[in-house]
PDB file of N, CA, C and O in Angstrom:
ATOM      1  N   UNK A   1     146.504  81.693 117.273  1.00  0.00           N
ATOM      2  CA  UNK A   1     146.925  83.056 116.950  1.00  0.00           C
ATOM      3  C   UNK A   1     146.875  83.283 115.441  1.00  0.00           C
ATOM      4  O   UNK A   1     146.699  84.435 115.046  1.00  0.00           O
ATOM      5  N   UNK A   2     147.021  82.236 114.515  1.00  0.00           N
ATOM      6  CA  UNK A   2     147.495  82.386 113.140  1.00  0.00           C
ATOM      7  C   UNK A   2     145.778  83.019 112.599  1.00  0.00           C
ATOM      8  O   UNK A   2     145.355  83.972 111.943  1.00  0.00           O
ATOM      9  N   UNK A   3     145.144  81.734 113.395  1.00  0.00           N
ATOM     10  CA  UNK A   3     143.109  82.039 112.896  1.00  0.00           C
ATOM     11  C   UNK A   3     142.978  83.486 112.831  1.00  0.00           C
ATOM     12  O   UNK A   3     142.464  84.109 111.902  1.00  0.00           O
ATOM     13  N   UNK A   4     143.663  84.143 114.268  1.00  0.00           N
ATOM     14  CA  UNK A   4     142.826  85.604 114.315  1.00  0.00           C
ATOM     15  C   UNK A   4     143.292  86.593 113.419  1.00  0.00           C
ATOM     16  O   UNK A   4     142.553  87.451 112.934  1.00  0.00           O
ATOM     17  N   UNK A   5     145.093  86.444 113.079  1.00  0.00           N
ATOM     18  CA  UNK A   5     145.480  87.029 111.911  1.00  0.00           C
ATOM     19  C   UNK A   5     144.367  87.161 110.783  1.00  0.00           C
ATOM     20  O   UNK A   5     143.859  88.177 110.309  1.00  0.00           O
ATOM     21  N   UNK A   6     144.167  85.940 110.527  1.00  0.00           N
ATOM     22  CA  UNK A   6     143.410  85.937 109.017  1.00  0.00           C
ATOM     23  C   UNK A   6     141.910  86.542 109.118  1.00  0.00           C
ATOM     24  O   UNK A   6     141.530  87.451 108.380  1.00  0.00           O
ATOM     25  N   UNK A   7     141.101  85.943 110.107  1.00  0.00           N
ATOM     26  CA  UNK A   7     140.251  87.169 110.320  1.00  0.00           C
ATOM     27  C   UNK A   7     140.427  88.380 110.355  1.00  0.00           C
ATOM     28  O   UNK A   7     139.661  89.062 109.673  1.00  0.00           O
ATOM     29  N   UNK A   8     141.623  89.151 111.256  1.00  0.00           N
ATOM     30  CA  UNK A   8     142.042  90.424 111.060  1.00  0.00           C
ATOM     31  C   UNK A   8     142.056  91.092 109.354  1.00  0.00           C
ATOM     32  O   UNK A   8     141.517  92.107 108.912  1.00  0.00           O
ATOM     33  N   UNK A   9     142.971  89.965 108.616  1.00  0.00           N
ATOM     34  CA  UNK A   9     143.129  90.002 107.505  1.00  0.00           C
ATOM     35  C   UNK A   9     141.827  90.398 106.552  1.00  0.00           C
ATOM     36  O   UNK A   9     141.841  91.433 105.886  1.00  0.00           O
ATOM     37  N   UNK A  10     140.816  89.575 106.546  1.00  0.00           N
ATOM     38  CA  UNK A  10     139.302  89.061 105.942  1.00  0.00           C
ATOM     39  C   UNK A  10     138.614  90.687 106.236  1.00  0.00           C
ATOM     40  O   UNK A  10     138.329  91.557 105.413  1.00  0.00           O
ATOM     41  N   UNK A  11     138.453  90.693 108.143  1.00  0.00           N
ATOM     42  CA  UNK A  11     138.015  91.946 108.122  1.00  0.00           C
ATOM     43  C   UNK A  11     138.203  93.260 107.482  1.00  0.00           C
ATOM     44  O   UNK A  11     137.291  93.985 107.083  1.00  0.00           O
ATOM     45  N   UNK A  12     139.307  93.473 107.426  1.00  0.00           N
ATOM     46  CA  UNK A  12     140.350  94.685 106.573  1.00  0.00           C
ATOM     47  C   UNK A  12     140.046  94.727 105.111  1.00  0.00           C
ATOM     48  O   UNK A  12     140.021  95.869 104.653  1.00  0.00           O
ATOM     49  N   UNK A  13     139.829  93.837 104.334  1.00  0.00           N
ATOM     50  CA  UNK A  13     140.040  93.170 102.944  1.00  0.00           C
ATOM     51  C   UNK A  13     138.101  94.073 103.042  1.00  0.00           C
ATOM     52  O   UNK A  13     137.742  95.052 102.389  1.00  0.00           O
ATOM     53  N   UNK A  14     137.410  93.419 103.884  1.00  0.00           N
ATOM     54  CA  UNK A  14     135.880  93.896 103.785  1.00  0.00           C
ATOM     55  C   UNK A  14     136.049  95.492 103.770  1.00  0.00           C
ATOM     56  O   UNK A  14     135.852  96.123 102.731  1.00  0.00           O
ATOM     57  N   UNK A  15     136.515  96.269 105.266  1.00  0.00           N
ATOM     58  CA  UNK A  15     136.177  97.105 105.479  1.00  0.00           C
ATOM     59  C   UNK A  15     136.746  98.252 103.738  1.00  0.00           C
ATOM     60  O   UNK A  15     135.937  99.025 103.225  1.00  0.00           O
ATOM     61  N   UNK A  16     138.078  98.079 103.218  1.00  0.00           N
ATOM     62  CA  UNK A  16     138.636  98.586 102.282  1.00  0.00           C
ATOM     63  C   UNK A  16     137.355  98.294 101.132  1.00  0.00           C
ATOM     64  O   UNK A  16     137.139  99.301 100.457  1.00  0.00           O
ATOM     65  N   UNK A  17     136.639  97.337 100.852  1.00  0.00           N
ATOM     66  CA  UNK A  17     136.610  96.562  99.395  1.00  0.00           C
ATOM     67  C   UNK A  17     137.287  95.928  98.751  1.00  0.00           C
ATOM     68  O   UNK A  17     136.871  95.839  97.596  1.00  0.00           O
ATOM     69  N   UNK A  18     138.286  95.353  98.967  1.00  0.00           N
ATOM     70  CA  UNK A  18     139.462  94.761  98.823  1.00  0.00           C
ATOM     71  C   UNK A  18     139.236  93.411  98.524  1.00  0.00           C
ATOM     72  O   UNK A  18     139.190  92.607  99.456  1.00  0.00           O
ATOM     73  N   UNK A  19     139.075  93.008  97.271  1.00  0.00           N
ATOM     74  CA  UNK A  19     138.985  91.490  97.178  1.00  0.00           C
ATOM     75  C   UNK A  19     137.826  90.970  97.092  1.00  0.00           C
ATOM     76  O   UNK A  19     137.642  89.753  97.090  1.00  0.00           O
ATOM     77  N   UNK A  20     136.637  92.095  96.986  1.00  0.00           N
ATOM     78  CA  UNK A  20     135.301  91.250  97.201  1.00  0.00           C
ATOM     79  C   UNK A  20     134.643  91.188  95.887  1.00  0.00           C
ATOM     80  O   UNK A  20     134.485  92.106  95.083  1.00  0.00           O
ATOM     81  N   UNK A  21     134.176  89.578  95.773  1.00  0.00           N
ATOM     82  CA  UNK A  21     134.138  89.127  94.399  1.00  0.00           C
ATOM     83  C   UNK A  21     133.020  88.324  94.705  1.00  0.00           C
ATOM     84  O   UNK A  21     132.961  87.698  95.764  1.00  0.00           O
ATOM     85  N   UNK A  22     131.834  88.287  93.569  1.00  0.00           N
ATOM     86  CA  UNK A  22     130.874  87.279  93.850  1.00  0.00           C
ATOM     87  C   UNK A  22     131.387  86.102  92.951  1.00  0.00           C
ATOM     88  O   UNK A  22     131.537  86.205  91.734  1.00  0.00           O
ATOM     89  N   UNK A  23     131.722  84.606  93.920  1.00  0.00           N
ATOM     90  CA  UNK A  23     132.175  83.596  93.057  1.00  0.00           C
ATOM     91  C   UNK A  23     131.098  83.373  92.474  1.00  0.00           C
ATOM     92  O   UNK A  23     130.021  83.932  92.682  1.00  0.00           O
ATOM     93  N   UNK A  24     131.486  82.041  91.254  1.00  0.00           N
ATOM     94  CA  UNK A  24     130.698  81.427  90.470  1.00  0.00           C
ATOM     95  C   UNK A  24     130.038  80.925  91.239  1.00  0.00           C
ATOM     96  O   UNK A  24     129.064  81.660  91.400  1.00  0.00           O
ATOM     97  N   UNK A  25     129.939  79.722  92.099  1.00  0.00           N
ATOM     98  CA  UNK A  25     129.069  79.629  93.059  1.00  0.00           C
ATOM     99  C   UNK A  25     127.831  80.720  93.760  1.00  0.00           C
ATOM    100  O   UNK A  25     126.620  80.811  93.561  1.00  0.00           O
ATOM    101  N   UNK A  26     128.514  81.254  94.404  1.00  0.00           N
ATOM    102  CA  UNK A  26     127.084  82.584  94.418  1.00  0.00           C
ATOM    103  C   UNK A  26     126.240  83.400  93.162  1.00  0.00           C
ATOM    104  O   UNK A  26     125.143  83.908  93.390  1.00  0.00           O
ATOM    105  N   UNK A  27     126.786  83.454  92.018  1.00  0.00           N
ATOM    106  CA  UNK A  27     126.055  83.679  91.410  1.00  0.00           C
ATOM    107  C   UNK A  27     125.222  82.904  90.581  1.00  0.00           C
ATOM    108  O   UNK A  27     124.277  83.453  90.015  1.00  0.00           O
ATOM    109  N   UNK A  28     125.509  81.338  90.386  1.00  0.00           N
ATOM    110  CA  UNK A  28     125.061  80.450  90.026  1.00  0.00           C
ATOM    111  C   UNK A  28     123.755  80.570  91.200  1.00  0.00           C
ATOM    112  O   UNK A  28     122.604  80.864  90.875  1.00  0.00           O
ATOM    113  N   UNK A  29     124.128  80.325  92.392  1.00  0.00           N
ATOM    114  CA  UNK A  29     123.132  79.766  93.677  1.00  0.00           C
ATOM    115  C   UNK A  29     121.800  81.021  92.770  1.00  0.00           C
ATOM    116  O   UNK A  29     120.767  80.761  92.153  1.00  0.00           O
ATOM    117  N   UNK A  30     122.479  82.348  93.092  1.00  0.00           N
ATOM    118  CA  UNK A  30     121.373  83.427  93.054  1.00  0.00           C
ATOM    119  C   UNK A  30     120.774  83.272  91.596  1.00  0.00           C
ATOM    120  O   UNK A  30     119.660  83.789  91.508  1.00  0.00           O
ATOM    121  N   UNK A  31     121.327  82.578  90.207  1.00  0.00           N
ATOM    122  CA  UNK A  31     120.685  81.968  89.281  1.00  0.00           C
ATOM    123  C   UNK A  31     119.776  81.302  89.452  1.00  0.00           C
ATOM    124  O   UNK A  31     118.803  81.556  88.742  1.00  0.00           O
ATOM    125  N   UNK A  32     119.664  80.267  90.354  1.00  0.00           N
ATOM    126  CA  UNK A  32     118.999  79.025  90.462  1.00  0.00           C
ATOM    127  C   UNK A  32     117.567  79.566  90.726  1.00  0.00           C
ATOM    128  O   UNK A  32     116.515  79.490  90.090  1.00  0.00           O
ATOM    129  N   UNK A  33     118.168  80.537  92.718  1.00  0.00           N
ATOM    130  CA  UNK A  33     117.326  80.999  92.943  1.00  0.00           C
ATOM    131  C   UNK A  33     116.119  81.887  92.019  1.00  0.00           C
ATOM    132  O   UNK A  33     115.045  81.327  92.240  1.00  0.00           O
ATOM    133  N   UNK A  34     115.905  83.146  91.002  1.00  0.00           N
ATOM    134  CA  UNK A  34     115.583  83.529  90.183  1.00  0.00           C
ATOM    135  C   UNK A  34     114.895  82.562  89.987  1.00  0.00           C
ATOM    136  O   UNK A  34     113.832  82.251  90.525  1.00  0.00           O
ATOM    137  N   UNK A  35     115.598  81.941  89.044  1.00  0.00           N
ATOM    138  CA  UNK A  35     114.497  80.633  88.177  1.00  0.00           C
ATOM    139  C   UNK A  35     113.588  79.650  88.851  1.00  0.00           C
ATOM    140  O   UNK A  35     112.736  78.952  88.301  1.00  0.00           O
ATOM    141  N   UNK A  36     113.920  79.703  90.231  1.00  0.00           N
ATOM    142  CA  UNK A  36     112.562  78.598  91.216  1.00  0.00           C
ATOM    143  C   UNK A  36     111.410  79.728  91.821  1.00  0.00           C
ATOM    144  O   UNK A  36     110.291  79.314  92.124  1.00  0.00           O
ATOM    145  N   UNK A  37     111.778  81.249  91.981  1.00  0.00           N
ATOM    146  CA  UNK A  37     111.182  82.002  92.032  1.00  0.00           C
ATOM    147  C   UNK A  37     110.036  82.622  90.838  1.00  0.00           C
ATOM    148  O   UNK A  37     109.052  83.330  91.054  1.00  0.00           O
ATOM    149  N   UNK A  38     110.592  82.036  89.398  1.00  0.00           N
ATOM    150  CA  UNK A  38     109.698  82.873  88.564  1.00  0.00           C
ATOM    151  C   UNK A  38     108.727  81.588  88.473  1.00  0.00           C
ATOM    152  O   UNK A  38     107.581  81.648  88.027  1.00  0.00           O
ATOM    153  N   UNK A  39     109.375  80.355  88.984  1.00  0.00           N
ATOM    154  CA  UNK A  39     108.640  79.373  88.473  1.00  0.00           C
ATOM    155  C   UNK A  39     107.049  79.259  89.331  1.00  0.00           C
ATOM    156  O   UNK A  39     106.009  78.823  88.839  1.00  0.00           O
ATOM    157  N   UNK A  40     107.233  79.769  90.676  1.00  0.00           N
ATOM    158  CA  UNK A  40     106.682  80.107  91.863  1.00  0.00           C
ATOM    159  C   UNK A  40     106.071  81.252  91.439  1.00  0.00           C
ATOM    160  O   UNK A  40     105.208  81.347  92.312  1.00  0.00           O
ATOM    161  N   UNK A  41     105.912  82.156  90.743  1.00  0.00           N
ATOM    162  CA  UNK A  41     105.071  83.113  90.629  1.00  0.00           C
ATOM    163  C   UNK A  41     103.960  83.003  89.780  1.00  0.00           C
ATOM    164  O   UNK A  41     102.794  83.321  90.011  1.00  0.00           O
ATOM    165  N   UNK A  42     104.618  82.359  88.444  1.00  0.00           N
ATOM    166  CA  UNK A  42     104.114  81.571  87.182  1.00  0.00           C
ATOM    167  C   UNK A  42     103.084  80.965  87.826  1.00  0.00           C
ATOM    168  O   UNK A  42     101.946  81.380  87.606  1.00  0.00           O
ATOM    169  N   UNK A  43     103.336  79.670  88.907  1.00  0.00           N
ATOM    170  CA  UNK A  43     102.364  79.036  89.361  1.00  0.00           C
ATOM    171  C   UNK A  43     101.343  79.642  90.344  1.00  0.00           C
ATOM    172  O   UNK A  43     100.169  79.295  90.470  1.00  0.00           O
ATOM    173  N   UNK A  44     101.874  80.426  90.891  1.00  0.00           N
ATOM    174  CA  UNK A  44     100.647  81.218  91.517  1.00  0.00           C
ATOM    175  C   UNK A  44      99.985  82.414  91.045  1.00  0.00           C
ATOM    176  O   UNK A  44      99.314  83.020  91.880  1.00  0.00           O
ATOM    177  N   UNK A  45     100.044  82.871  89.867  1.00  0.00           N
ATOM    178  CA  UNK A  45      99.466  83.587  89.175  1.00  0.00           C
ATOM    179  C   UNK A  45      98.536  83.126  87.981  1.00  0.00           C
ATOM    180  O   UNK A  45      97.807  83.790  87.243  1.00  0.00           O
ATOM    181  N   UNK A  46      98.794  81.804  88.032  1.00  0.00           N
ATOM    182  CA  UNK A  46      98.166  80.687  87.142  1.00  0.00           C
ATOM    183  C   UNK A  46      96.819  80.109  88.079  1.00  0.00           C
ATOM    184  O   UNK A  46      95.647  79.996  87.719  1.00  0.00           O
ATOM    185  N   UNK A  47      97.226  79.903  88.946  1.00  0.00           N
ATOM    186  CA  UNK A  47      96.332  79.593  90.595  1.00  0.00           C
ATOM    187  C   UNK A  47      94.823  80.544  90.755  1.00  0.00           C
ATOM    188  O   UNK A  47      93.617  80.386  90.946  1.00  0.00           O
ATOM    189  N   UNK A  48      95.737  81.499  90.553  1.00  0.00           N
ATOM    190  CA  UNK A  48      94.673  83.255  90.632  1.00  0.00           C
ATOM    191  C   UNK A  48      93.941  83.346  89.485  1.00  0.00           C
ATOM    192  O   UNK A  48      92.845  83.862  89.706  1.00  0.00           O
ATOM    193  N   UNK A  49      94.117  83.050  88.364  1.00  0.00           N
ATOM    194  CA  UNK A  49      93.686  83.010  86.474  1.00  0.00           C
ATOM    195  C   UNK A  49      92.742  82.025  87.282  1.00  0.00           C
ATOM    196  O   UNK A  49      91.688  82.470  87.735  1.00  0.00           O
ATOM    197  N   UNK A  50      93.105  80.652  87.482  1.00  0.00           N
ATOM    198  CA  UNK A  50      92.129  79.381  87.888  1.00  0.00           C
ATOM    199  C   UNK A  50      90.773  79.701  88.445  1.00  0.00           C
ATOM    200  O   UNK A  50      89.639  79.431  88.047  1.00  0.00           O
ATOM    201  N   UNK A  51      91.255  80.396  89.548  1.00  0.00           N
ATOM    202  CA  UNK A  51      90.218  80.481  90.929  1.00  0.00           C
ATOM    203  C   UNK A  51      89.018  81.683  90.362  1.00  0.00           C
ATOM    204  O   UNK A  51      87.798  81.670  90.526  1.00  0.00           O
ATOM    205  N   UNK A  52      89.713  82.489  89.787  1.00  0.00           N
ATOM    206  CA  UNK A  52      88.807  83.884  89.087  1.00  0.00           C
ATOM    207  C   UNK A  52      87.838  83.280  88.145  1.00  0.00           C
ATOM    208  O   UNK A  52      86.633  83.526  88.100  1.00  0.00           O
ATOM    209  N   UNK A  53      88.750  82.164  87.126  1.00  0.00           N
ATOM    210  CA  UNK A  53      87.723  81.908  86.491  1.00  0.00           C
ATOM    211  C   UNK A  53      86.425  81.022  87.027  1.00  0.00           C
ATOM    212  O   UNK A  53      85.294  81.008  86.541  1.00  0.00           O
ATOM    213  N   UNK A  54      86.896  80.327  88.108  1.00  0.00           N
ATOM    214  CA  UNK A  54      86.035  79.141  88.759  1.00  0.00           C
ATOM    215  C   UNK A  54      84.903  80.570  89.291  1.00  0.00           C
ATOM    216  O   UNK A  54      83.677  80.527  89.183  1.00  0.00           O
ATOM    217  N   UNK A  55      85.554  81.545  89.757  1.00  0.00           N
ATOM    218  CA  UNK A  55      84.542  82.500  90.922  1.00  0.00           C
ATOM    219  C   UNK A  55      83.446  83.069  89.888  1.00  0.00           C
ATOM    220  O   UNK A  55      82.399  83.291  90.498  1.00  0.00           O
ATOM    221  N   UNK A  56      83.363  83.341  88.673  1.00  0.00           N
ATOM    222  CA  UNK A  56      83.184  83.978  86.905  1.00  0.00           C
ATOM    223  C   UNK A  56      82.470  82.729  87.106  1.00  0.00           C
ATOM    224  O   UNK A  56      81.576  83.054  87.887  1.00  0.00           O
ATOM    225  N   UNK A  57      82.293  81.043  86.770  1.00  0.00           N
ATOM    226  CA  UNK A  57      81.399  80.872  86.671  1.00  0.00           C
ATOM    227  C   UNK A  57      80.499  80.565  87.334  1.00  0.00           C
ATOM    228  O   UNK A  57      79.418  80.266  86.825  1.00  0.00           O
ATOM    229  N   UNK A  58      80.740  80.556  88.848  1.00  0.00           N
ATOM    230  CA  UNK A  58      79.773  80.091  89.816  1.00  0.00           C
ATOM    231  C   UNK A  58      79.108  81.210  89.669  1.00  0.00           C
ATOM    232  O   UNK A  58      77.894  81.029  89.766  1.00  0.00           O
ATOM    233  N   UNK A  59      79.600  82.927  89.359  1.00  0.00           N
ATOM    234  CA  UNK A  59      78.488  83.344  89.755  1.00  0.00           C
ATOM    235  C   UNK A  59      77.442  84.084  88.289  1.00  0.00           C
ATOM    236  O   UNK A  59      76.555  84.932  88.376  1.00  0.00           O
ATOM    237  N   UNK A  60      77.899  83.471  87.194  1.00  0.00           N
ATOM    238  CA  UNK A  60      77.124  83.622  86.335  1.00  0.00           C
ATOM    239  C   UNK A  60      76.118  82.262  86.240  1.00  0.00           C
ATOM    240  O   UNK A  60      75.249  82.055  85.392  1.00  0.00           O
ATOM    241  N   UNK A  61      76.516  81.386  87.396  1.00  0.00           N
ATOM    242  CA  UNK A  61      75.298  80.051  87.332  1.00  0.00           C
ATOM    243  C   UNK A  61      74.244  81.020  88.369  1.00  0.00           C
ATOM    244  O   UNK A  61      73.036  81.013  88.130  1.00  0.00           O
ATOM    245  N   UNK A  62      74.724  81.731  89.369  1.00  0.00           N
ATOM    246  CA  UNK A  62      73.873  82.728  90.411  1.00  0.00           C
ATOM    247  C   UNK A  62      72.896  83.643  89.601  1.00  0.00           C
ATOM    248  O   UNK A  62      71.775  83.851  90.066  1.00  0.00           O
ATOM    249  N   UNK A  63      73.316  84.260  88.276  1.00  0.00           N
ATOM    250  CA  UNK A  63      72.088  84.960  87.814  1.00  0.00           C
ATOM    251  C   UNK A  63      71.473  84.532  87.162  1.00  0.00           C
ATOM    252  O   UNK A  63      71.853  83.713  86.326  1.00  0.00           O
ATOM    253  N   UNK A  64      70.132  84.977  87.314  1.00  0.00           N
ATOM    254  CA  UNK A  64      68.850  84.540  86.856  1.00  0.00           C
ATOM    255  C   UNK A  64      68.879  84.678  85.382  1.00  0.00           C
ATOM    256  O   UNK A  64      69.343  85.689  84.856  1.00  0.00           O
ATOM    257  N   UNK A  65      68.343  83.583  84.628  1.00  0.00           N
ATOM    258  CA  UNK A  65      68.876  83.695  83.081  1.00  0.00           C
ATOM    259  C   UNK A  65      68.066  85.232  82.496  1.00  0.00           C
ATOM    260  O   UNK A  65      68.581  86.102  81.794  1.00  0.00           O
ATOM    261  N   UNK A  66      66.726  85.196  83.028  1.00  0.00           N
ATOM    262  CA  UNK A  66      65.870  86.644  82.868  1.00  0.00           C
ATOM    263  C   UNK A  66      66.725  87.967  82.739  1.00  0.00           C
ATOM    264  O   UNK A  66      66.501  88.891  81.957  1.00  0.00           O
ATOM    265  N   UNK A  67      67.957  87.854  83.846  1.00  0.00           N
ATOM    266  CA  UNK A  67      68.947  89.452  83.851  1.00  0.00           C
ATOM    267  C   UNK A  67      70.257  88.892  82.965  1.00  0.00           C
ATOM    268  O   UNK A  67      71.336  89.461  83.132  1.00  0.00           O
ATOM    269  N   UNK A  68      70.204  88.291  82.457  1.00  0.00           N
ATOM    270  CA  UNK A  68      71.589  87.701  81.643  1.00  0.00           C
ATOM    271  C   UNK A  68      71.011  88.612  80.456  1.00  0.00           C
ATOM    272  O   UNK A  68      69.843  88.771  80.101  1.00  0.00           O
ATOM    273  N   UNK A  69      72.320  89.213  79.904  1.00  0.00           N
ATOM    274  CA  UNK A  69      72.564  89.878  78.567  1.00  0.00           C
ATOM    275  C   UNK A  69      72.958  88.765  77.592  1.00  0.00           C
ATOM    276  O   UNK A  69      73.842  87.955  77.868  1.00  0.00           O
ATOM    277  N   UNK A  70      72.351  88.755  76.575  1.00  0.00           N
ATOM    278  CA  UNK A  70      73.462  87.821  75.655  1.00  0.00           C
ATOM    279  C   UNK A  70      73.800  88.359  74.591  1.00  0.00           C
ATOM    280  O   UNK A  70      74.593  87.793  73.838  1.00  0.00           O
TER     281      UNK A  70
END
């Protein structure tokens, strides 16, 4: 009986706004998160720079040196 009090309690506290606080913990976590995310973009936008340039020279080995501008 005491459990459902405090849920009762918890619920009420939500439905008002009453008490709702992002701990240090959650905002640390959602820190972390951020920073493994930019690190993840960094690297796949670095990936894309890579591959473009690899695609840039395969296909300037494709034209004929005759149509090459220099």
């Amino acid at each position: 009986r005491r459990d459902l009090e405090g849920v009762a309690e918890d619920e009420d506290s939500v439905r008002t706004g009453a008490g709702i606080q992002i701990g240090g913990d959650a905002g640390e976590a959602a820190e972390i998160w951020h920073e493994r995310r930019q690190v993840q973009l960094h690297e796949y936008h670095q990936e894309s720079i890579d591959n473009l340039g690899s695609l840039c020279r395969t296909l300037e080995s494709c034209v004929p040196l005759r149509t090459r501008r220099v």
